[in-house]
MMTF fields as JSON, N, C-alpha, C and O atoms, coordinates in Angstrom:
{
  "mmtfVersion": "1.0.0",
  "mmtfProducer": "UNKNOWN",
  "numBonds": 431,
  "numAtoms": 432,
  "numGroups": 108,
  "numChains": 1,
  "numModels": 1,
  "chainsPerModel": [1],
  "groupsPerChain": [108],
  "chainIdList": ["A"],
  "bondAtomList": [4, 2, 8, 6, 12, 10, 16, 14, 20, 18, 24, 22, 28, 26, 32, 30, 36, 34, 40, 38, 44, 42, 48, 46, 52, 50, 56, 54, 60, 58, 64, 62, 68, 66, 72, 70, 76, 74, 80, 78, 84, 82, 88, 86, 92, 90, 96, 94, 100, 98, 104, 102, 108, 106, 112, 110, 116, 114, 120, 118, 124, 122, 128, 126, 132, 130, 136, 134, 140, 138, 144, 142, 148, 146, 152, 150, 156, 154, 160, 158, 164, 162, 168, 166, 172, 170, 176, 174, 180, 178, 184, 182, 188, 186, 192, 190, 196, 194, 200, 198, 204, 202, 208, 206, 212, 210, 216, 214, 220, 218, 224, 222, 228, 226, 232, 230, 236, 234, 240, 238, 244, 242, 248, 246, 252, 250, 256, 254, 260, 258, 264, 262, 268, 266, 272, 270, 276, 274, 280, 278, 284, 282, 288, 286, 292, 290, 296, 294, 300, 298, 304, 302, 308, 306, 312, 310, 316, 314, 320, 318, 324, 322, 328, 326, 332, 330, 336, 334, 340, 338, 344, 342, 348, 346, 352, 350, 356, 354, 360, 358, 364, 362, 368, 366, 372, 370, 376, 374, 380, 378, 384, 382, 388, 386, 392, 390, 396, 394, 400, 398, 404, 402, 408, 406, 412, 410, 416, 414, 420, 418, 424, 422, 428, 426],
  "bondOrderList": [1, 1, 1, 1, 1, 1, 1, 1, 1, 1, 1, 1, 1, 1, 1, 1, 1, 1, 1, 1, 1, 1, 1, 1, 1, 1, 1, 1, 1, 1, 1, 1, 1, 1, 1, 1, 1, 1, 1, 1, 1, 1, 1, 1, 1, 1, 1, 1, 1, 1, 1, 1, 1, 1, 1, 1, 1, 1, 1, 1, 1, 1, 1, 1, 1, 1, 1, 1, 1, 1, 1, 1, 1, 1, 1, 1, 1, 1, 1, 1, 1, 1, 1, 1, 1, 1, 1, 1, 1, 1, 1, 1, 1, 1, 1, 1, 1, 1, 1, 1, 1, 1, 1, 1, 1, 1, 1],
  "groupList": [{"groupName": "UNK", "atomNameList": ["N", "CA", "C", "O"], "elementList": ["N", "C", "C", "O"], "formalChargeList": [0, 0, 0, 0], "bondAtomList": [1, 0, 2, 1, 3, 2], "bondOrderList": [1, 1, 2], "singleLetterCode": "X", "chemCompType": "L-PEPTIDE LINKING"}],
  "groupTypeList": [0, 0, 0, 0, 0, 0, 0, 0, 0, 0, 0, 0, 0, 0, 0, 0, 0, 0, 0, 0, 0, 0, 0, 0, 0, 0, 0, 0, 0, 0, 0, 0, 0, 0, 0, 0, 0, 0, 0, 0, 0, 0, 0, 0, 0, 0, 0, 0, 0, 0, 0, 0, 0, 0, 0, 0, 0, 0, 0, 0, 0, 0, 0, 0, 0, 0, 0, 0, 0, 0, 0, 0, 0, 0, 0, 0, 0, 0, 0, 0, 0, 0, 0, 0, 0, 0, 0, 0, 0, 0, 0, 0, 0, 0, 0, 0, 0, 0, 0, 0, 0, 0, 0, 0, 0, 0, 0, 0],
  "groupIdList": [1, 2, 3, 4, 5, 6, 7, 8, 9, 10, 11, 12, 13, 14, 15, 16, 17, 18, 19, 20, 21, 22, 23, 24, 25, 26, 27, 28, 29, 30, 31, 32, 33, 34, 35, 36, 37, 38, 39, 40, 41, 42, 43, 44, 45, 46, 47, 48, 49, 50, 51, 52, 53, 54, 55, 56, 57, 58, 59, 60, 61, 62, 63, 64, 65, 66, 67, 68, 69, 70, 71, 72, 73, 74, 75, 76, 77, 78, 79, 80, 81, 82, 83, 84, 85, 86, 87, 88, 89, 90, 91, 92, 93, 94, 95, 96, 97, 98, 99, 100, 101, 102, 103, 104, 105, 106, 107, 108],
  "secStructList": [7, 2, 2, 2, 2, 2, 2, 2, 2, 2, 2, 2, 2, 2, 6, 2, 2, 2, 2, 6, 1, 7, 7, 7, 7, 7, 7, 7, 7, 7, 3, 3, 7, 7, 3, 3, 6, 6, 6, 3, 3, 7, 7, 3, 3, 7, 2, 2, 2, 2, 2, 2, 2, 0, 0, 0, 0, 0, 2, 2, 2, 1, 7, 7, 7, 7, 1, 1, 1, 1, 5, 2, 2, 2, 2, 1, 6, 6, 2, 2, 2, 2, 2, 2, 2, 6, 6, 7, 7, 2, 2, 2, 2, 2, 2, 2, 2, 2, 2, 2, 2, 6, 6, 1, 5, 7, 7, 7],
  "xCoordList": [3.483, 2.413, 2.547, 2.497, 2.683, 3.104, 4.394, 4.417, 5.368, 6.928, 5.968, 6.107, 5.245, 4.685, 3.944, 3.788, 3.093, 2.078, 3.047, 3.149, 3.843, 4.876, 5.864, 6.297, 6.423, 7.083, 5.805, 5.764, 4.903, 3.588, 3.616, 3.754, 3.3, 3.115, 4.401, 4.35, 5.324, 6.782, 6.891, 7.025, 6.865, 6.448, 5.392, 5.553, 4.373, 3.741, 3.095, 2.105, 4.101, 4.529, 5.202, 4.88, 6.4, 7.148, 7.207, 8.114, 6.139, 5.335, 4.931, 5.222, 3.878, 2.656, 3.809, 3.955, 5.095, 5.156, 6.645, 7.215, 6.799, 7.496, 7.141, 7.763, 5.706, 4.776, 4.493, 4.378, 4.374, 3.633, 5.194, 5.18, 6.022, 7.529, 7.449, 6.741, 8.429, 8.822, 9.594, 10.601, 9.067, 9.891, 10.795, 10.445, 12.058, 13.04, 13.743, 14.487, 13.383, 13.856, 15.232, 15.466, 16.071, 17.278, 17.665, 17.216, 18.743, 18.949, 20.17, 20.699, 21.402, 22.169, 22.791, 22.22, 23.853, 24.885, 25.813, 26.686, 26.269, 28.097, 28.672, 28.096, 29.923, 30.564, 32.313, 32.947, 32.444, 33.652, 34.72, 34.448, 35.611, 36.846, 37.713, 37.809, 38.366, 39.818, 40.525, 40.177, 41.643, 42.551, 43.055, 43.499, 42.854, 43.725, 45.356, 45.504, 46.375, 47.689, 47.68, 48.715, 46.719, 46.453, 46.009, 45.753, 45.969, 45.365, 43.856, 43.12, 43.378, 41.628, 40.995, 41.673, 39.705, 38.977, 37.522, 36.533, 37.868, 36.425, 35.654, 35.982, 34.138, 33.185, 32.627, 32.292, 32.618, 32.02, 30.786, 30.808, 29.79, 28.216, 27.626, 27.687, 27.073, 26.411, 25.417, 24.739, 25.024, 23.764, 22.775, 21.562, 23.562, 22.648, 22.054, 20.868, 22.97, 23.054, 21.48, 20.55, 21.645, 20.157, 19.505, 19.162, 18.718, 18.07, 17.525, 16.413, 18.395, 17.934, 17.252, 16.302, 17.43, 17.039, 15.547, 14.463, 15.875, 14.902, 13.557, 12.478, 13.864, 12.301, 11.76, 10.683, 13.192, 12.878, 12.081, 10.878, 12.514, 12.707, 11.233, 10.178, 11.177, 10.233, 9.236, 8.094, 9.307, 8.456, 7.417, 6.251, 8.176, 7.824, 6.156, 5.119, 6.5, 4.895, 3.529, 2.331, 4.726, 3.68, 4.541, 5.572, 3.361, 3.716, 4.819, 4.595, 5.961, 7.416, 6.742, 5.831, 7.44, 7.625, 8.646, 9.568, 8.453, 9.851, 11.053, 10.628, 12.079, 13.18, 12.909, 13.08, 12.358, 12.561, 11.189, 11.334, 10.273, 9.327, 9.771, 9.228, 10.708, 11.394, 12.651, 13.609, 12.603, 14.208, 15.255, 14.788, 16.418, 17.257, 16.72, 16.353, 16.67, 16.448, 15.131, 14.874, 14.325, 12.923, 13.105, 12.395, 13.878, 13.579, 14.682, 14.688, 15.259, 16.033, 14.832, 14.88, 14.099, 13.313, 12.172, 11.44, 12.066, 11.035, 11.981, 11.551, 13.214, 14.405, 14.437, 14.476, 14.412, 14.956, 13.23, 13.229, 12.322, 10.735, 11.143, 11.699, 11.095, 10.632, 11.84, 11.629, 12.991, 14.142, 14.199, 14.85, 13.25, 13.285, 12.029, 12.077, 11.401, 9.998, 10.25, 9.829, 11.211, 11.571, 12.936, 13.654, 13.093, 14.586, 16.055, 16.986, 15.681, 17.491, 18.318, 18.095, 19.78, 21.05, 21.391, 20.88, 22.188, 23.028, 23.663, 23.865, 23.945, 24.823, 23.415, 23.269, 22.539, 21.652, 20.687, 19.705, 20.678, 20.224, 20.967, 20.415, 22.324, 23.176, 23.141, 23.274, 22.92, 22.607, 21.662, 21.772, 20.44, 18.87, 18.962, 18.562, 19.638, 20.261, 21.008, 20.795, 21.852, 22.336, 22.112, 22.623, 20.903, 20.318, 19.417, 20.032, 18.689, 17.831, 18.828, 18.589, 19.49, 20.583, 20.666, 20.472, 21.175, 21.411, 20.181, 20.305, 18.667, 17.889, 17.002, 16.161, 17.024, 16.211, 16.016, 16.655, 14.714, 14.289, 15.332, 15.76, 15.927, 16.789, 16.071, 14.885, 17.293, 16.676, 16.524, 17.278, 15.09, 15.356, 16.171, 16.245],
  "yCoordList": [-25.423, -24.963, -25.558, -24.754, -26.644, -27.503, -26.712, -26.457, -26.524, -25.813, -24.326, -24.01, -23.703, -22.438, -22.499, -21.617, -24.003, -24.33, -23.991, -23.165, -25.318, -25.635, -24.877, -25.127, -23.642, -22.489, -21.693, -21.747, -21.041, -20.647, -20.766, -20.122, -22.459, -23.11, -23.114, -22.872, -23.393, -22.835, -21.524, -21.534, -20.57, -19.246, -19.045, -18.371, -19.344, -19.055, -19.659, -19.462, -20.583, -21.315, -21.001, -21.17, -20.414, -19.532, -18.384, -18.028, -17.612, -16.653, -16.745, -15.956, -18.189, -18.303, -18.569, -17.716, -19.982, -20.334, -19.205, -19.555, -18.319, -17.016, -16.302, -16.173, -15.706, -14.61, -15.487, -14.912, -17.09, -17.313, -18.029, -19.064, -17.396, -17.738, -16.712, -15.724, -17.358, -16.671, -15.844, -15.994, -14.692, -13.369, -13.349, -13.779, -12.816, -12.932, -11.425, -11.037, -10.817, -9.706, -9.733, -10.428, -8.63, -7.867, -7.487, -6.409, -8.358, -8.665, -8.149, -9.243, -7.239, -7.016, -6.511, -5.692, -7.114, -7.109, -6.709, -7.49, -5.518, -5.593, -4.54, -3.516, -5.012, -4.253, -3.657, -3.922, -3.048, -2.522, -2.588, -1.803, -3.067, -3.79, -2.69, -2.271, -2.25, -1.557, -2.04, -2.545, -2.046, -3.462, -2.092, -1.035, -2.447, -1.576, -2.275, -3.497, -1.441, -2.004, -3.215, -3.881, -3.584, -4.72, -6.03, -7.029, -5.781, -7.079, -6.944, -7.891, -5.952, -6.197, -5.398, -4.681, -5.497, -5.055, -4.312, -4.74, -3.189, -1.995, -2.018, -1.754, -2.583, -2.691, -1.126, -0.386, -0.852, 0.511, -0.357, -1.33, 0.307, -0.082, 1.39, 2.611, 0.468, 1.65, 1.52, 0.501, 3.161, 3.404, 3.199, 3.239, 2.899, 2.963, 1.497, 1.238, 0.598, -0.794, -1.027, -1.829, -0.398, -0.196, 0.337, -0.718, 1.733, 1.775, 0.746, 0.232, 0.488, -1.04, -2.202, -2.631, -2.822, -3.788, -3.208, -3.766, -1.869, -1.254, -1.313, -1.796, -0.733, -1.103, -2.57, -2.797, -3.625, -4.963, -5.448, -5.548, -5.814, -6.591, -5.514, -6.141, -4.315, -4.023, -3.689, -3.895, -3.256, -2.966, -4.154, -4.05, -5.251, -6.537, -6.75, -7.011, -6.463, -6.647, -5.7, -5.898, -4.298, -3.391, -2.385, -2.528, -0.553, 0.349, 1.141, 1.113, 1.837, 1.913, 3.528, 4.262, 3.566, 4.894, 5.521, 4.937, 7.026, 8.068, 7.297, 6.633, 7.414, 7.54, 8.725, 8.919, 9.88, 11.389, 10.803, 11.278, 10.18, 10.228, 9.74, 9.0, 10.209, 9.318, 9.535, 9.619, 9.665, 10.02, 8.506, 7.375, 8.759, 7.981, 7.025, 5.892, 7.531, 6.638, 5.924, 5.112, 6.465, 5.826, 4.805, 3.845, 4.656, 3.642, 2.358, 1.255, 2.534, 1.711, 0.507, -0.583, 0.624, -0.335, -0.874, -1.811, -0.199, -0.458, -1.267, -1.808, -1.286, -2.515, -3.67, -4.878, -3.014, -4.42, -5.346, -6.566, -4.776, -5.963, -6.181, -7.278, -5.533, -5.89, -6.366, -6.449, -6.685, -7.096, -8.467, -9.184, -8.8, -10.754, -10.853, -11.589, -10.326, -10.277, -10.819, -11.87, -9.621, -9.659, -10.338, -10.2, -11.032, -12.007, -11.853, -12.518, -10.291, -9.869, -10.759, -11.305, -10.74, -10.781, -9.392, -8.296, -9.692, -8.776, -7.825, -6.868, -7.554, -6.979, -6.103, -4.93, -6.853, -6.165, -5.725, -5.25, -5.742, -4.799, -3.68, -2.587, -3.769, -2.668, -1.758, -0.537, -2.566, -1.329, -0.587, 0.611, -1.217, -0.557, 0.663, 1.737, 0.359, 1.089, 2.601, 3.794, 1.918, 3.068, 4.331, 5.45, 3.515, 4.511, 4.792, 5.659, 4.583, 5.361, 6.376, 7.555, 6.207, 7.077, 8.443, 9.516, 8.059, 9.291, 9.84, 11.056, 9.426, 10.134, 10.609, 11.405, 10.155, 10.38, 11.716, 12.542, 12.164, 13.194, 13.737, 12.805, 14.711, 15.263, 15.141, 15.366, 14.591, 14.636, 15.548, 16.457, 15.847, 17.264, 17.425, 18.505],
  "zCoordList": [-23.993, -23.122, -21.72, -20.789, -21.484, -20.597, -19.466, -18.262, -20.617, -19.721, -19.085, -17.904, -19.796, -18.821, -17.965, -17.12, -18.044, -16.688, -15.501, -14.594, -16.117, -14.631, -14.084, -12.959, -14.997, -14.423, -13.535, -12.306, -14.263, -13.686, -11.646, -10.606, -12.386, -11.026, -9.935, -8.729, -10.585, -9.654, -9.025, -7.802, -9.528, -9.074, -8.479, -7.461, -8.683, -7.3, -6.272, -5.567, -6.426, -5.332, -4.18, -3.003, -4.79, -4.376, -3.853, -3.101, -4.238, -3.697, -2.527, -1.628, -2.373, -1.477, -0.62, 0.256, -0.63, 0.063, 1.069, 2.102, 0.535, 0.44, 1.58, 2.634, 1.124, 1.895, 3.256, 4.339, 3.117, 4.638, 5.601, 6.269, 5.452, 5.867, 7.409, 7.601, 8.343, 9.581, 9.226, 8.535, 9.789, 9.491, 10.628, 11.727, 10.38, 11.382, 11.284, 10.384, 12.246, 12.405, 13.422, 14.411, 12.718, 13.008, 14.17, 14.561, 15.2, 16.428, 16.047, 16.243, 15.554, 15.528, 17.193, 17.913, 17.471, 18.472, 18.377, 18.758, 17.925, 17.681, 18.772, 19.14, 19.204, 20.246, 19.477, 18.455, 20.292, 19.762, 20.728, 21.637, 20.896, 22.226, 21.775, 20.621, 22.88, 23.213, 23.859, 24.926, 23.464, 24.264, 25.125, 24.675, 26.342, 27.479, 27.97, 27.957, 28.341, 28.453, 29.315, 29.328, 30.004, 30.986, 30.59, 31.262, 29.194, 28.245, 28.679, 28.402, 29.272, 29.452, 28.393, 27.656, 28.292, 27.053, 27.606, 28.202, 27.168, 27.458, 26.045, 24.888, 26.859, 25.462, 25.292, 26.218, 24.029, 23.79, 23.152, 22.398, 23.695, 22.885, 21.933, 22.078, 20.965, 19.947, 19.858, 19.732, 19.943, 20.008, 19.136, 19.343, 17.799, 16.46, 16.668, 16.468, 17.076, 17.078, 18.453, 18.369, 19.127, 20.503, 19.546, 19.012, 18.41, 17.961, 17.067, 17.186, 16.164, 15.647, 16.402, 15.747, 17.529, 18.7, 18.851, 18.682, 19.237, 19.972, 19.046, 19.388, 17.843, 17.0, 16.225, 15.673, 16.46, 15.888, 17.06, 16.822, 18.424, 19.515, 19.971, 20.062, 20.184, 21.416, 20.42, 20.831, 19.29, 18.247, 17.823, 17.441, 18.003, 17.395, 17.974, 17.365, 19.683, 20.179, 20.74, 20.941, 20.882, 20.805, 20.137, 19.479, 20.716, 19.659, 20.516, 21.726, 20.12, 20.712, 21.354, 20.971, 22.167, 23.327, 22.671, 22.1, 22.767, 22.329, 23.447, 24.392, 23.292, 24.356, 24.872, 26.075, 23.89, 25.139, 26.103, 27.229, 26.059, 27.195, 28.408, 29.228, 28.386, 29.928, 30.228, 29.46, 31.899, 31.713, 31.776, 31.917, 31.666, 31.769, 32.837, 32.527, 34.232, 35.131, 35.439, 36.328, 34.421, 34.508, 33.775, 34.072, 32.833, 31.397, 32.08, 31.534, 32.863, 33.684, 34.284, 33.714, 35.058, 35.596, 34.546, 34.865, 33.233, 32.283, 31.276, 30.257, 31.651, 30.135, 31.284, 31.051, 32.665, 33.411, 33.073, 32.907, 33.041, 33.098, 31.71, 31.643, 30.452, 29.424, 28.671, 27.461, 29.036, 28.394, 28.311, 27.551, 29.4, 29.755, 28.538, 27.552, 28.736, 28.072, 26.574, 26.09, 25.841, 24.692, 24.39, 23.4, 25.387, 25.23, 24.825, 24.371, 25.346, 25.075, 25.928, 27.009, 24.781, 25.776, 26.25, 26.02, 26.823, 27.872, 26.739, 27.487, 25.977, 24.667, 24.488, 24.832, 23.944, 23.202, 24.025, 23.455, 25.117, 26.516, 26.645, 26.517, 26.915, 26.777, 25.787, 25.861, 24.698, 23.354, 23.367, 23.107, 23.705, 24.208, 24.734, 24.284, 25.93, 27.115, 26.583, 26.797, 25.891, 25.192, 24.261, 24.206, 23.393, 22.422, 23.735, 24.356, 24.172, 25.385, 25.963, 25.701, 26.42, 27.122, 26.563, 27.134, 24.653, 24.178, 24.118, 24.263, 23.925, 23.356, 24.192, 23.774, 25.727, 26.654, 26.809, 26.157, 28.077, 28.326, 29.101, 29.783, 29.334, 30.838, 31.862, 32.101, 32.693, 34.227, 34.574, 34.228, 35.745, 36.675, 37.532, 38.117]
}
């Protein structure tokens, strides 16, 4: 009776002390290098990799904007305020950037 108190009590323990844990959301960064004949390297950024950012990082403190509500060049001065805000690097700005890019409104 004793061994089931204390499993009991292990578990939900584990639980409580489980549920009241820092949640750490999904900052994924990945780039993709092409070695050019010059030994230099062109980063390709992915867009899936900016959608991901985009609903961990901007999601985190308020409620997310379509990418189509805006055109490309509007959402430019709205990543440069809120990118410091939400503490991107430079990678994961670019990715932002990117899924905005593809999904934005057309310019007139």
């Amino acid at each position: 009776m004793i061994k089931l108190i204390s499993v009991l009590i292990f578990i939900f323990s584990v639980l409580i002390f489980g549920a009241c844990s820092r949640k750490i959301t999904p900052t994924k960064t990945t780039v993709e290098a092409k070695e050019n004949s010059d030994k230099n390297y062109t980063v390709v950024l992915s867009s899936r990799y900016g959608k991901e950012t985009y609903e961990a990082k901007c999601g985190n403190c308020h409620n997310l904007n379509k990418p189509s509500n805006y055109t490309f060049t509007e959402w430019n001065p709205i990543m440069d305020r809120m990118a410091k805000k939400a503490d991107l690097d430079y990678l994961q700005k670019q990715n932002v950037l990117g899924y905005l890019k593809d999904n934005a409104k057309a310019e007139k």
